[in-house]
C-alpha positions as CSV (number, residue, x, y, z in Angstrom):
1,X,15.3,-8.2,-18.0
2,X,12.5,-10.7,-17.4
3,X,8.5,-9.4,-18.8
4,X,7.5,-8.8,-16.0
5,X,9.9,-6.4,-14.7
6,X,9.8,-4.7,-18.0
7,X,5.8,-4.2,-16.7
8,X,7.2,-2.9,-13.6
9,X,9.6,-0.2,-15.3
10,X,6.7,0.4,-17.2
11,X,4.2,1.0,-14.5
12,X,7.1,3.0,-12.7
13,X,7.2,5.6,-15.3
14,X,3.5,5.9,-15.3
15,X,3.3,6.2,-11.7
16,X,5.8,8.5,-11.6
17,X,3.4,10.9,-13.5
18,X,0.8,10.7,-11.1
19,X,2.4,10.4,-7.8
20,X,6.2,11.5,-7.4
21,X,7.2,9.8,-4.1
22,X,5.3,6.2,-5.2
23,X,5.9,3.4,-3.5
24,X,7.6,1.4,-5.6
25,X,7.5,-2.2,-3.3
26,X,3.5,-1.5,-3.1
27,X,3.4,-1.3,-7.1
28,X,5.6,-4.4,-7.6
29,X,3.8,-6.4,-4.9
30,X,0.4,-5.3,-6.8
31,X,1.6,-6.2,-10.1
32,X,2.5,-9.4,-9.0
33,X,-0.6,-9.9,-7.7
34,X,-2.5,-9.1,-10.6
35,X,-0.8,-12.5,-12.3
36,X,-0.5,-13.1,-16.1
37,X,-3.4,-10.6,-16.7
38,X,-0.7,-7.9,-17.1
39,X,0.4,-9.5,-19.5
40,X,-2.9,-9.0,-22.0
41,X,-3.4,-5.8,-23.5
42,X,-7.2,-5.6,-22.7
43,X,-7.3,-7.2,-19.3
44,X,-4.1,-4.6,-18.5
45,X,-6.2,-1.5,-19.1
46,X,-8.6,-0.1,-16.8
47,X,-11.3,2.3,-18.4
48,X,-12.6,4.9,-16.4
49,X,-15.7,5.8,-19.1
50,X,-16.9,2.6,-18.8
51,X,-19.5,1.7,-16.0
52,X,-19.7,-1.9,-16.2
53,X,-15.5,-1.7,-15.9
54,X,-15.7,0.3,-12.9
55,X,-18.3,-2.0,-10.8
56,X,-15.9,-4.5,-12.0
57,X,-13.0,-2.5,-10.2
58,X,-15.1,-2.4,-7.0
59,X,-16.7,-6.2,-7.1
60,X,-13.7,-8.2,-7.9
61,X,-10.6,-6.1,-6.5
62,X,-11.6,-4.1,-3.4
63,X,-14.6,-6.7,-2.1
64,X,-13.1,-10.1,-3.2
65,X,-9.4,-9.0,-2.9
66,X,-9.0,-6.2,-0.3
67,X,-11.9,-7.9,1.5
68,X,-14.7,-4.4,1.7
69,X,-17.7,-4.8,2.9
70,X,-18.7,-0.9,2.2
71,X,-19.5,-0.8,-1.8
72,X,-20.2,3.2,-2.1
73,X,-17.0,3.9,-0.1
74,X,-14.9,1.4,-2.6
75,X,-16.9,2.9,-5.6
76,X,-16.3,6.6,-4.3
77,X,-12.5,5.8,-3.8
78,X,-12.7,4.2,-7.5
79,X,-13.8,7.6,-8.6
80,X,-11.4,9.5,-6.8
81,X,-8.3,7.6,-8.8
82,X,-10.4,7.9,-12.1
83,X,-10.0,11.9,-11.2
84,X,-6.4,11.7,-10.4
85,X,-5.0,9.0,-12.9
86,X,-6.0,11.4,-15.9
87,X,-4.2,9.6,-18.5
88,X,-5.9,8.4,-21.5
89,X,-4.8,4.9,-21.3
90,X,-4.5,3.8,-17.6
91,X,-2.5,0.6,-16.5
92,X,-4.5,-1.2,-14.1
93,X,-1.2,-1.8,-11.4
94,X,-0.9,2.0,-11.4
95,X,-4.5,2.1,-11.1
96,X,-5.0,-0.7,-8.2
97,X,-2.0,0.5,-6.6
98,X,-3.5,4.4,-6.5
99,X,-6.6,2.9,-5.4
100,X,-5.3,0.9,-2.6
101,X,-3.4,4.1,-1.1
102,X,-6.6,6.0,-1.5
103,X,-8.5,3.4,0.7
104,X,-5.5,3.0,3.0
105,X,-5.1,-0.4,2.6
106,X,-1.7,-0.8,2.0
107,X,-1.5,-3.6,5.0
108,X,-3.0,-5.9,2.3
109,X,0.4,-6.2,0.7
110,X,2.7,-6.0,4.0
């Protein structure tokens, strides 16, 4: 099994905790698009205590990558998967792939 589908069995099980009927072609095609920053266990992590991470969440992913114009609706939607994805330590695929369902954007990735 290649490393990065061990990330993606990985992120499976997570997801699996959070959302029981996942999609698991979304989550693959999200991981892949995160490139070799799954790889690294700091850039891997998304922390929902920090502030700074979070505006990060909403300036690089969902304006650069999903292409948002609204910032408040892409930081409330940011909030709503901190809520939901309660685990301590949360993958950022799980956490990029929970937060492009919450915005509806799963067209991104068709």
């Amino acid at each position: 099994m290649s490393k990065f589908e061990e990330k993606v069995a990985t992120y499976e099980t997570a997801l699996g905790k959070v959302d029981q009927n996942g999609d698991k072609e979304l989550l693959r095609k999200v991981t892949k698009g995160l490139g070799p920053s799954i790889y690294n266990n700091d850039s891997n992590r998304v922390a929902c205590s920090d502030k700074t991470e979070l505006q990060r969440v909403v300036d690089n992913f969902c304006m650069k990558k999903l292409g948002m114009t609204d910032k408040e609706k892409a930081m409330d939607a940011v909030q709503s998967v901190c809520k939901k994805y309660t685990e301590r330590s949360k993958h950022r695929a799980v956490f990029y792939y929970l937060l492009v369902k919450e915005l509806g954007m799963e067209s991104h990735y068709a």
